[in-house]
PyMOL commands that place a pseudoatom at each C-alpha (Angstrom):
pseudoatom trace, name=CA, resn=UNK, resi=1, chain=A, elem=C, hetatm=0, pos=[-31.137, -22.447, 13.121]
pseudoatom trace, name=CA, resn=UNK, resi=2, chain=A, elem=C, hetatm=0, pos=[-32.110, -19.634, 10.873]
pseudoatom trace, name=CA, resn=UNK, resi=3, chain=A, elem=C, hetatm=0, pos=[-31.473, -16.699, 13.557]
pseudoatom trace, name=CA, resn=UNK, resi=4, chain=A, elem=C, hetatm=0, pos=[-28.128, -18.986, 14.717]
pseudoatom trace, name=CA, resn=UNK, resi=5, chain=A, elem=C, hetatm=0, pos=[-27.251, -18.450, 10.495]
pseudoatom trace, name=CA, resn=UNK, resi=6, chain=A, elem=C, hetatm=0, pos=[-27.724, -14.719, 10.499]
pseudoatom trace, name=CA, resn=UNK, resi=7, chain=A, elem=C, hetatm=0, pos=[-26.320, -13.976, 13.312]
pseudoatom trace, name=CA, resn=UNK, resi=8, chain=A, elem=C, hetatm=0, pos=[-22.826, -15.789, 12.155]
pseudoatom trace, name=CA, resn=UNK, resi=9, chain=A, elem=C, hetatm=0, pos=[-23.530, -13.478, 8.783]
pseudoatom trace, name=CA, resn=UNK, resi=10, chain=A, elem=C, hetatm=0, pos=[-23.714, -11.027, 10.807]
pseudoatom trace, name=CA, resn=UNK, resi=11, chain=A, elem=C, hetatm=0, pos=[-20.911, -10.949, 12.937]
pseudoatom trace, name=CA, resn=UNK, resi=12, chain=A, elem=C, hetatm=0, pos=[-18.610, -11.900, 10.029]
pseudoatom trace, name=CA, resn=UNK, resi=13, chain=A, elem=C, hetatm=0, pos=[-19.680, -8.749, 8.439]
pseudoatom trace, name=CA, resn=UNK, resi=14, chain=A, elem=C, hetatm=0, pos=[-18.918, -6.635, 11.376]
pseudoatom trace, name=CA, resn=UNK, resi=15, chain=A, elem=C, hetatm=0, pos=[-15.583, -8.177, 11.664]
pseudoatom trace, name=CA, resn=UNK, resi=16, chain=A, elem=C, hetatm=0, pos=[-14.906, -7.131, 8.323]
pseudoatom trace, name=CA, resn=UNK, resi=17, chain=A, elem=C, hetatm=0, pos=[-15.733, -3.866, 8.326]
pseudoatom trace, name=CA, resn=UNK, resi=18, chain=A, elem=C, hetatm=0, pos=[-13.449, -3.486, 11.776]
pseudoatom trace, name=CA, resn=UNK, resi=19, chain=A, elem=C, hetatm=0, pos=[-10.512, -5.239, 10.111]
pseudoatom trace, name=CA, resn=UNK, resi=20, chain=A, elem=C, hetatm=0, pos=[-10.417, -2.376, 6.952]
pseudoatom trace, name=CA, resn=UNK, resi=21, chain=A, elem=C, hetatm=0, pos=[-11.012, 0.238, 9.609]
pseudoatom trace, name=CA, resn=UNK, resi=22, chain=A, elem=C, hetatm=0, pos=[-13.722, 2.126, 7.326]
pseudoatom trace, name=CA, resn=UNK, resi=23, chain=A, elem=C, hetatm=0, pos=[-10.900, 1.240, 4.396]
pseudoatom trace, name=CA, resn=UNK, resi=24, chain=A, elem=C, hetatm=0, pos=[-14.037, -1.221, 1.833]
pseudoatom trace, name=CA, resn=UNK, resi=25, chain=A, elem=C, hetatm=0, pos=[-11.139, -1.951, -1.097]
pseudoatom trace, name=CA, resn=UNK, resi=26, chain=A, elem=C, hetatm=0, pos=[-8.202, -3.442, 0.903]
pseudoatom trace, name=CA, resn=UNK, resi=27, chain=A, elem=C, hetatm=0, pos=[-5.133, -2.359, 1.035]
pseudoatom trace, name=CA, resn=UNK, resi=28, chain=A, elem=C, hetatm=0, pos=[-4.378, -3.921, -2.041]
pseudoatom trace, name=CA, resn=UNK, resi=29, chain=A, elem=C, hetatm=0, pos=[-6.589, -1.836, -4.614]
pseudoatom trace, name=CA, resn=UNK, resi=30, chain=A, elem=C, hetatm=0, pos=[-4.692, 1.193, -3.423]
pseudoatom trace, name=CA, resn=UNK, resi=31, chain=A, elem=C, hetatm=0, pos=[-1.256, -0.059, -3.835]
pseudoatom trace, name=CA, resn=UNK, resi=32, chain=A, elem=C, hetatm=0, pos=[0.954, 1.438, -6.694]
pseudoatom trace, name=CA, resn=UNK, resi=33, chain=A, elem=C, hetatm=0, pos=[3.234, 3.396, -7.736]
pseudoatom trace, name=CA, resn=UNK, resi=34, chain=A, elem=C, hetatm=0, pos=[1.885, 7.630, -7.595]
pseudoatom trace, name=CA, resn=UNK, resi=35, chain=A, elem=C, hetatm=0, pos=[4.089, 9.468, -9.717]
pseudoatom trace, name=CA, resn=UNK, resi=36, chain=A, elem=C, hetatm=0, pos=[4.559, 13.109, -8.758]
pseudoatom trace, name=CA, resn=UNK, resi=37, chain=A, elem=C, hetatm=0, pos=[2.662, 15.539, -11.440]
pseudoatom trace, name=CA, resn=UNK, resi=38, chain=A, elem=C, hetatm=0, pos=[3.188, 19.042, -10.486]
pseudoatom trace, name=CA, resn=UNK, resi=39, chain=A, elem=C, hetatm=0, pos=[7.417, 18.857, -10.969]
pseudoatom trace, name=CA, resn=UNK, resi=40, chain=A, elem=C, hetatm=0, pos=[9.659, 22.401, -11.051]
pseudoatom trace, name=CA, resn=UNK, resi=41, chain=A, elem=C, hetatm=0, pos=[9.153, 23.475, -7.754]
pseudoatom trace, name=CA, resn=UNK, resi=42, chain=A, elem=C, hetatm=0, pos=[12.048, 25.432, -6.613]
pseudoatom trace, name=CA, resn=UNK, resi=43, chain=A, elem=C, hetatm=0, pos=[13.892, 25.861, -3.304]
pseudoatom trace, name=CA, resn=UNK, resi=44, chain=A, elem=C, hetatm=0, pos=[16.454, 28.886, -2.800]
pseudoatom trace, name=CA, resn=UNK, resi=45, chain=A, elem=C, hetatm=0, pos=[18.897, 28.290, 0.403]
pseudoatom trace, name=CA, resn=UNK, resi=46, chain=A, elem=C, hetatm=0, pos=[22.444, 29.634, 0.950]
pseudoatom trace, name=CA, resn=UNK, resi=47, chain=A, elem=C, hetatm=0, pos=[24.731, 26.661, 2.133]
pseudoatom trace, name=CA, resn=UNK, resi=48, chain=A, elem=C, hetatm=0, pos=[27.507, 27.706, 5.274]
pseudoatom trace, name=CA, resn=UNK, resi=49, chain=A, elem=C, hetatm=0, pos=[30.370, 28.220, 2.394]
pseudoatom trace, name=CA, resn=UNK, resi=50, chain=A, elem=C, hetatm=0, pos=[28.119, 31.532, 1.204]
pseudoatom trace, name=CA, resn=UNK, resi=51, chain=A, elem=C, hetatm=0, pos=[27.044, 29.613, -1.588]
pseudoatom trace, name=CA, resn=UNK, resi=52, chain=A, elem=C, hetatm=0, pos=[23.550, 29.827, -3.270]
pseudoatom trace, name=CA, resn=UNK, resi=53, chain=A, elem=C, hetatm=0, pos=[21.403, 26.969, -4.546]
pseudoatom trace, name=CA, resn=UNK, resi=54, chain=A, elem=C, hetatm=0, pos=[18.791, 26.585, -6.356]
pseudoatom trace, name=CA, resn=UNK, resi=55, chain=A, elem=C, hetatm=0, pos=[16.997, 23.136, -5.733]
pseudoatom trace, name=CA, resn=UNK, resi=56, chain=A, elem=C, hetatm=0, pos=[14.329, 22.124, -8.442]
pseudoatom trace, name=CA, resn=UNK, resi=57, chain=A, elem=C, hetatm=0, pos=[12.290, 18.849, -8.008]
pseudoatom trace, name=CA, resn=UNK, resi=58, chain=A, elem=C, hetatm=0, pos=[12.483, 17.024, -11.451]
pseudoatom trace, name=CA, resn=UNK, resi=59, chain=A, elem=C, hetatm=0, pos=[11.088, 13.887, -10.150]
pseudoatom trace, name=CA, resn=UNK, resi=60, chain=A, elem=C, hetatm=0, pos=[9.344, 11.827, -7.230]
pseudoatom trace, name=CA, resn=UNK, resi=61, chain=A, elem=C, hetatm=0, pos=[7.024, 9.290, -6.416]
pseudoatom trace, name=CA, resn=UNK, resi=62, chain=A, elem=C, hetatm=0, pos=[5.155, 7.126, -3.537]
pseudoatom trace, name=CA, resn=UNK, resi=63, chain=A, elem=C, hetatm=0, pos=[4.962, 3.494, -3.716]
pseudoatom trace, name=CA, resn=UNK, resi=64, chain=A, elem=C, hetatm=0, pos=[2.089, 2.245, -1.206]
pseudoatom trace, name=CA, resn=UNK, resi=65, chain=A, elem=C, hetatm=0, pos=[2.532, -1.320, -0.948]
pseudoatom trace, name=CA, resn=UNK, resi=66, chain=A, elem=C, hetatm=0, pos=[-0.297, -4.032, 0.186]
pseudoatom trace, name=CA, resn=UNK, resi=67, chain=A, elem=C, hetatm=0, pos=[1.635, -4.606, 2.967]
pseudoatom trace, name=CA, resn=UNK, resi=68, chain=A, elem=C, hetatm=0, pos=[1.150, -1.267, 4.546]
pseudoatom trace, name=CA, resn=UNK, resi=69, chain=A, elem=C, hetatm=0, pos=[4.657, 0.192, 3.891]
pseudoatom trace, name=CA, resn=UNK, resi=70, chain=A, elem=C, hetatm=0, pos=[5.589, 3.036, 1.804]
pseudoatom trace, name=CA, resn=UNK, resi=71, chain=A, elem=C, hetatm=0, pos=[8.299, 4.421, -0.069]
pseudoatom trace, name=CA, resn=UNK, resi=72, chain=A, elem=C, hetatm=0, pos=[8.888, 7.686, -1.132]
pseudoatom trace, name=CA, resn=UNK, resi=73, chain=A, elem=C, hetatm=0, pos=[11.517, 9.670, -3.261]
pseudoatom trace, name=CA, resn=UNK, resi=74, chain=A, elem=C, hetatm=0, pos=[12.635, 12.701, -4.989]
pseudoatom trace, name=CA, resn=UNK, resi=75, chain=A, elem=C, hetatm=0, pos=[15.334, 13.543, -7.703]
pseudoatom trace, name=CA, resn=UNK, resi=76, chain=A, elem=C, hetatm=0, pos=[16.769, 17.475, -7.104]
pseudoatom trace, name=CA, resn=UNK, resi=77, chain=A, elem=C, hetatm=0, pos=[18.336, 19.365, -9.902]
pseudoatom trace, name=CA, resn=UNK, resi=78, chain=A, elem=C, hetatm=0, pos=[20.494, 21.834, -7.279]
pseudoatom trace, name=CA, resn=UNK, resi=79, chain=A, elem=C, hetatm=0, pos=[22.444, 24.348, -9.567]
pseudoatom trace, name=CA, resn=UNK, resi=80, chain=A, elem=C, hetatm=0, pos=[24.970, 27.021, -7.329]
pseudoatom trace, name=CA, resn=UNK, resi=81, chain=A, elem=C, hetatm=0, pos=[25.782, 30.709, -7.400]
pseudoatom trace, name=CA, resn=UNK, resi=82, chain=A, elem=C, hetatm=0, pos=[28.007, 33.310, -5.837]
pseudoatom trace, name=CA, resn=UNK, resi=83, chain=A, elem=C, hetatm=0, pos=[25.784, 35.058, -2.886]
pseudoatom trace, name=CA, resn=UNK, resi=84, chain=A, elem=C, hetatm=0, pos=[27.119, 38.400, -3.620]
pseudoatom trace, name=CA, resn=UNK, resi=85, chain=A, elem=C, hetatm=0, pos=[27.129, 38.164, -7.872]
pseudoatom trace, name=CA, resn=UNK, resi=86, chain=A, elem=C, hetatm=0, pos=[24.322, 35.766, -8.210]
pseudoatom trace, name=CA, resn=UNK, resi=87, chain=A, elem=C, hetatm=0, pos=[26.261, 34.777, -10.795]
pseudoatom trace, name=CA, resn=UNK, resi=88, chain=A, elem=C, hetatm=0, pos=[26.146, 30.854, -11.830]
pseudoatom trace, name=CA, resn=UNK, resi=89, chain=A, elem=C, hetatm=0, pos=[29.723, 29.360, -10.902]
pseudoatom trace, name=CA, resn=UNK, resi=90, chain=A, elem=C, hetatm=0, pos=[29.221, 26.145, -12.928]
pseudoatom trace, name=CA, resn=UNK, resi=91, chain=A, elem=C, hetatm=0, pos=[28.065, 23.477, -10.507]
pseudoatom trace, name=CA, resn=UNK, resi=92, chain=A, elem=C, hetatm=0, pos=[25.159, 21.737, -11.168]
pseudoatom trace, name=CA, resn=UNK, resi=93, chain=A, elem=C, hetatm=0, pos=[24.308, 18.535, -9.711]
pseudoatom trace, name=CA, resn=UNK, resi=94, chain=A, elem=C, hetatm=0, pos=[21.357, 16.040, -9.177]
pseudoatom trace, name=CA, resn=UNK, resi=95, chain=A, elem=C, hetatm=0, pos=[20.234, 14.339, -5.808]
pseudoatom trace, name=CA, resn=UNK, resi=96, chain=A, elem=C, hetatm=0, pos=[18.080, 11.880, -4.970]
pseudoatom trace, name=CA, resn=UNK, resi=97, chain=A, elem=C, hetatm=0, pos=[16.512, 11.739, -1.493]
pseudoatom trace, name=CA, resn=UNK, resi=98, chain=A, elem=C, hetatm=0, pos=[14.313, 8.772, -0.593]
pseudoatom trace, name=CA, resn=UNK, resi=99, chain=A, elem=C, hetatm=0, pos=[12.288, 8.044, 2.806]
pseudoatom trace, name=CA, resn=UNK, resi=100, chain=A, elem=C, hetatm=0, pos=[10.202, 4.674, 3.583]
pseudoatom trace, name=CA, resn=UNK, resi=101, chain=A, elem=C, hetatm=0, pos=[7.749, 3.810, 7.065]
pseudoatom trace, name=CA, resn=UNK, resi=102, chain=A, elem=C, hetatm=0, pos=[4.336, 1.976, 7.139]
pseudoatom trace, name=CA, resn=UNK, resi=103, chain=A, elem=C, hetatm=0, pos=[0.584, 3.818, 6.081]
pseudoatom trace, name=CA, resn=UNK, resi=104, chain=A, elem=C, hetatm=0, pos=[-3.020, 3.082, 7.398]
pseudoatom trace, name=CA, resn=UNK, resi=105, chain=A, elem=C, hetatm=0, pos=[-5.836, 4.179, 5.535]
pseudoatom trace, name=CA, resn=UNK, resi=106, chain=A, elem=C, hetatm=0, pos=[-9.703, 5.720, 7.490]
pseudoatom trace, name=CA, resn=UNK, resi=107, chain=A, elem=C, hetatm=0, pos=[-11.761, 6.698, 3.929]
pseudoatom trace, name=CA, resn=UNK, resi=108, chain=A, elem=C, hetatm=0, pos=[-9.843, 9.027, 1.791]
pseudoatom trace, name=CA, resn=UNK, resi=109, chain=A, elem=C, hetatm=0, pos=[-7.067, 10.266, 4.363]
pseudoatom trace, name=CA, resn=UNK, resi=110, chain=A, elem=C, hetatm=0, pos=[-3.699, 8.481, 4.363]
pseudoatom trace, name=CA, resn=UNK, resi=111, chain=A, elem=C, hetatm=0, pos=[-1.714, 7.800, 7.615]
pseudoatom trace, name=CA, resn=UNK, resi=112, chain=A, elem=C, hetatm=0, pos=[1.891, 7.816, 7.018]
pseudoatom trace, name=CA, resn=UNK, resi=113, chain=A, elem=C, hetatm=0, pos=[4.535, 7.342, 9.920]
pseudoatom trace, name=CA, resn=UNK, resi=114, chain=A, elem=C, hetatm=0, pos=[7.970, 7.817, 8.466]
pseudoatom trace, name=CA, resn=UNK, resi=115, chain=A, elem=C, hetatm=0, pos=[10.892, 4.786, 9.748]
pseudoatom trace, name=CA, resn=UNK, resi=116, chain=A, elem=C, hetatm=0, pos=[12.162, 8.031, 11.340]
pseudoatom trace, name=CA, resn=UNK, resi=117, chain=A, elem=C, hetatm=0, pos=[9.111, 8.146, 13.458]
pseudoatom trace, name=CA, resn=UNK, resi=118, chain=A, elem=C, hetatm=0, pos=[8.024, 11.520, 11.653]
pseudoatom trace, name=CA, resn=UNK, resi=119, chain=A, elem=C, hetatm=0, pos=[4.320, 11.911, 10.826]
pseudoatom trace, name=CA, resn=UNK, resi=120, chain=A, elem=C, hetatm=0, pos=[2.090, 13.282, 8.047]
pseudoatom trace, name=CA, resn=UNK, resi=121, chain=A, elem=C, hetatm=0, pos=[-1.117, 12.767, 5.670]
pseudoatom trace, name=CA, resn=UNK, resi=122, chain=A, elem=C, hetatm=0, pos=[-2.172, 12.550, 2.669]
pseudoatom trace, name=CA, resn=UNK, resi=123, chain=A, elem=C, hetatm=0, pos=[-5.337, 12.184, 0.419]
pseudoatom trace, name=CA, resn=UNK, resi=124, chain=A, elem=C, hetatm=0, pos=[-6.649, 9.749, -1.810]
pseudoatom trace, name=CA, resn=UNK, resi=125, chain=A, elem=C, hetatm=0, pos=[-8.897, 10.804, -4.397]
pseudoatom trace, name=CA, resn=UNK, resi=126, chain=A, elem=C, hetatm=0, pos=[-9.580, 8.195, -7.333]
pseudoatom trace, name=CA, resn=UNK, resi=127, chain=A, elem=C, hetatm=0, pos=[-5.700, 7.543, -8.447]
pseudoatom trace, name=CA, resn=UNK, resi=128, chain=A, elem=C, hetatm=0, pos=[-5.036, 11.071, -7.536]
pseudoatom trace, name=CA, resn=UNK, resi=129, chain=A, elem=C, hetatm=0, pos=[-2.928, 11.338, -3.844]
pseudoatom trace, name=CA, resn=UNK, resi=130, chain=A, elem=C, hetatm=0, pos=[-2.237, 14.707, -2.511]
pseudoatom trace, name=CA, resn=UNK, resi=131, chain=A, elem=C, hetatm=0, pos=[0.449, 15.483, 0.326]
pseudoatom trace, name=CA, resn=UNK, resi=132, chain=A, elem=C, hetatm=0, pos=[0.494, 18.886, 1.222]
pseudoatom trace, name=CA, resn=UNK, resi=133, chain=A, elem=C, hetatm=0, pos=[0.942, 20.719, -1.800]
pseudoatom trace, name=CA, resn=UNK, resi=134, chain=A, elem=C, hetatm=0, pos=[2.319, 17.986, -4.337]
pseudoatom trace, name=CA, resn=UNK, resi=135, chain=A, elem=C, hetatm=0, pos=[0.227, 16.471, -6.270]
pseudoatom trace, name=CA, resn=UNK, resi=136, chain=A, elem=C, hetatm=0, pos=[0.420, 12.989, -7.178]
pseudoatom trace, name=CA, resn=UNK, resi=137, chain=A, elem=C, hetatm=0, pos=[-1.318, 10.406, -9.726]
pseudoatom trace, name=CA, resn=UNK, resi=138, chain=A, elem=C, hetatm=0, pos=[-1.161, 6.691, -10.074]
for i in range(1, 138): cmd.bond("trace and resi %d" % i, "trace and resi %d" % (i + 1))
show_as sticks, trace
zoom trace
């Protein structure tokens, strides 16, 4: 009876360490809102109308959720100029681009798949997540 007990112990142990796939907190002591630290970087791009802009990331974020989807999203200051002046011609605007899919977690590396089908990773360090260069904290 006592090797039919351990066994059982056994085998429920293994089948929890397969069902968190190397993941020992759960889903759920990850999930949170990771608010996006280093802010002000800046894109330059010329739009079809000869236009320059200037896109600045004021804002973003990435929601994990315990049910293994994510959100994600950005707020843009984009300011324009003349391509032959560089002279500001008074438009300034703010956009906000958001993107959501599903994430699976092996140790510290983040699986993301986009709902576009798009794929990347990220990091988890404490309540520090890094993707690519931005730098996000919970």
């Amino acid at each position: 009876m006592r090797r039919l007990v351990t066994g059982l112990m056994l085998t429920g142990i293994t089948a929890a360490g397969t069902w968190t796939c190397g993941d020992s907190t759960g889903p759920g002591s990850i999930a949170g809102t990771y608010n996006l630290v280093n802010v002000g970087r800046t894109y330059i791009y010329e739009d079809t109308s000869g236009f320059l802009h200037e896109k600045m990331e004021m804002s973003g974020y990435v929601r994990l959720n315990s049910d293994r989807t994510y959100s994600q999203g950005f707020t843009f200051q984009i300011t324009e100029y003349d391509s032959i002046t560089f002279e500001l011609t008074g438009r300034v605007w703010t956009d906000d681009v958001t993107f959501s899919g599903s994430w699976t977690r092996a140790e510290s590396v983040i699986y993301f798949t986009s709902a576009s089908g798009g794929t990347f990773t990220g990091s988890l360090s404490g309540d520090v997540l890094t993707i690519g260069n931005q730098v996000y904290r919970k």
